[in-house]
C-alpha positions, 0 to 999 in steps of 0.5 A: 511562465511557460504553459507548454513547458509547464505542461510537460513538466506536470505529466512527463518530467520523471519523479520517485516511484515511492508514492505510488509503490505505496499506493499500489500496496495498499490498494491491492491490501484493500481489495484483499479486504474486500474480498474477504468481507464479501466472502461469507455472502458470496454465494447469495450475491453473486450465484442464482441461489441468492436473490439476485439471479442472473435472469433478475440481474438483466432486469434490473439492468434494463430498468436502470440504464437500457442496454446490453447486459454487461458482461461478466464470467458470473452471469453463468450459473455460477455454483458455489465451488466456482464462484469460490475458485474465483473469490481465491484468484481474486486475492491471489491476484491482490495479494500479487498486485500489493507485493509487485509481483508480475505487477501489471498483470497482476493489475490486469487481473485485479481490474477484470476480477472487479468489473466482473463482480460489479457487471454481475450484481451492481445492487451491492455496490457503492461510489468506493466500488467505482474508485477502486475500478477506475484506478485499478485500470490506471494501475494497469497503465503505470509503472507501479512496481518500479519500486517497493515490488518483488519485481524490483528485487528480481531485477537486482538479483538479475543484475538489471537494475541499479540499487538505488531506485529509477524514476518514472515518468507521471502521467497515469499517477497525474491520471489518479490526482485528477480523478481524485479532485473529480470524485470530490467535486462531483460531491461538493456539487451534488451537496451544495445543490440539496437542501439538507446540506444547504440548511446545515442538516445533512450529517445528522440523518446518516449518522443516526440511521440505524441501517446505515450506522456502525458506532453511535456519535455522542453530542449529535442529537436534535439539540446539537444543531450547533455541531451538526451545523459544524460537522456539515459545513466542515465536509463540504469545506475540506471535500472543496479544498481536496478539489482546488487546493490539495494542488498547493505546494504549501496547502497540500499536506493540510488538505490531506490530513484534514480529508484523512480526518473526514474519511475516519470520521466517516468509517467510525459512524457510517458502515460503507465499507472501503470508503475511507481505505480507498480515498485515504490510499489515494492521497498518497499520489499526492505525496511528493519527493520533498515530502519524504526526504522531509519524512525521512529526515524527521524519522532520523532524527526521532529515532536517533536512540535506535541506530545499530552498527553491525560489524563482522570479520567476514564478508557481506553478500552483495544482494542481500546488504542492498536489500537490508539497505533498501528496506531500512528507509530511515537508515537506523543501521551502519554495515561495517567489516573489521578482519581485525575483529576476531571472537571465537565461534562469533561471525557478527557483532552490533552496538547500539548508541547506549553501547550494548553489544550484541552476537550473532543471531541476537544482531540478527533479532535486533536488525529486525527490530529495526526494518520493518519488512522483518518485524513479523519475523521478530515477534516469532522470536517469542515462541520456542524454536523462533530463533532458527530463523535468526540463525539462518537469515545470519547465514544468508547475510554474512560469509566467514573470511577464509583464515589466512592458511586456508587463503593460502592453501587455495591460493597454492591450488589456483597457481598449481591448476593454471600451471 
């Protein structure tokens, strides 16, 4: 044991970009979210025609921590034109931030849209406000679009990047771990210093609140103690374990579907919006490698009945075979080239394990099936006119082989130009 080496190895030691480009997607997917449900009250929170003017806001600032109003681009008076332009930046710049495109500043923009929503009216806000704050700002300090960006398919197309994707150096996603575990252990310690937690009683006024409730638990009455007993002990035990043993190599993946378990449990009955995306989001930094070469493996195999191969007698255009390739994780779909194969007015053909064969946008419409990323544009094959884009993505795919004479008529032209 080694504690400096150990210690470089826990921040510095490159690992996969996967885990964090995931939680960077459904990170800014959650702020898309919460900006449309703040939308509909976003004039009578945020502007001085609600009851929380900017005059009332310093108030209350200065009654609850004494000091200089924070800034924020709201406190002006804001009309209901402005105040909606900035509503829309803000989802454009989630909407940016969840697809990796000019990822870090896109980041920088997500982080100052939500500290000047917070800055003008803290009276709304919860605990998953604080979260989404805090790691916007370690998003910013990342390398987040490394991998599942458009930033990334930018550097392909550019020739910048190799296909398969680099590694990234950890710390700020070691940043976002460590705070996880301190979110958690400032609950467990706020919980285990009051009574009603302490007596088993906790979960049984929250759930049964009815400002606070948003589906009824049947069982949780006053003659369930039982459960209430059980339900109470349970959180503060799994909000204990997501402190100290989500660290486990062999407990971690146990932790983690148990504090997914708690999160939903918490969305169904309780009405705290964002909560649980945001803390079940956050788990995915803790997801390693090894944890999705086993994903990977196990979905190989699941799905074993679904693999296609695609054959055609032309040739397939570089770029767009490494993004097919990269967005099939569980490789469902073979990419082969047989000149050999001729079949009139046909360019592709494909076969699956039970021995179909499928032709040109037909492939097309199958492939999609199969890579998520395609999958909306698989259900517009349903309308009239869906399939234009099948026939069009085929185009975008595969080129036709020149014929042997057309070959040798350009052959002939390139010796009589260098002549």
């Amino acid at each position: 044991m080694n504690p400096r080496r150990d210690w470089d190895h826990f921040w510095f030691d490159p690992i996969g970009g996967t885990s964090l480009g995931l939680f960077r997607f459904f990170f800014g997917l959650s702020c898309i979210i919460g900006a449309v449900l703040l939308w509909p009250d976003r004039v009578l929170w945020f502007t001085d025609q609600g009851p929380i003017t900017f005059a009332v806001a310093q108030m209350l600032n200065a009654l609850g921590t004494p000091g200089p109003t924070p800034y924020s681009p709201l406190n002006a008076h804001t009309t209901e034109l402005g105040i909606s332009l900035f509503f829309i930046a803000f989802i454009v710049a989630s909407l940016t931030l969840s697809l990796g495109f000019c990822t870090r500043t896109s980041a920088i923009l997500v982080d100052l849209g939500l500290s000047a929503l917070h800055n003008r009216n803290n009276q709304i806000i919860n605990g998953s406000d604080l979260v989404f704050s805090v790691m916007a700002f370690y998003l910013i300090l990342s390398p987040a679009g490394a991998v599942f960006s458009v930033d990334r398919l930018i550097r392909l197309a550019r020739g910048k990047e190799p296909a398969e994707p680099r590694l990234i150096v950890p710390w700020a996603q070691r940043l976002m771990q460590i705070q996880v575990s301190i979110i958690y252990c400032a609950a467990v310690l706020s919980k285990v210093t009051g009574s009603l937690w302490i007596n088993g009683m906790a979960v049984y006024y929250p759930v049964n609140y009815p400002e606070l409730q948003r589906f009824p638990i049947p069982h949780l009455g006053v003659n369930d103690i039982w459960l209430i007993d059980l339900l109470t002990y349970g959180a503060i035990a799994t909000e204990f374990a997501l402190v100290f043993f989500i660290w486990h190599p062999r407990l971690r993946l146990y932790v983690i579907t148990a504090g997914v378990l708690l999160h939903l449990g918490i969305e169904y009955s309780i009405n705290v919006p964002m909560f649980a995306g945001i803390m079940i989001a956050s788990y995915l930094t803790f997801i390693t490698d090894e944890d999705w070469k086993k994903l990977k493996r196990s979905l190989k195999r699941r799905f074993a009945y679904a693999k296609l191969t695609v054959t055609t007698n032309g040739t397939y255009r570089p770029l767009a075979l490494a993004l097919l390739k990269r967005f099939d994780p569980v490789e469902l779909i073979q990419y082969k080239v047989d000149p050999d194969w001729q079949d009139s007015g046909s360019l592709v053909r494909a076969e699956d394990v039970h021995g179909r064969t499928y032709l040109d946008r037909l492939v097309v419409r199958e492939m999609a099936s199969r890579i998520p990323v395609l999958w909306p544009l698989r259900l517009i094959s349903w309308f009239p006119g869906g399939n234009k884009w099948a026939e069009s993505l085929e185009r975008s795919i595969v080129t036709k082989r020149p014929a042997p004479a057309e070959q040798a008529d350009v052959t002939h032209e390139a010796m009589a130009t260098n002549s």
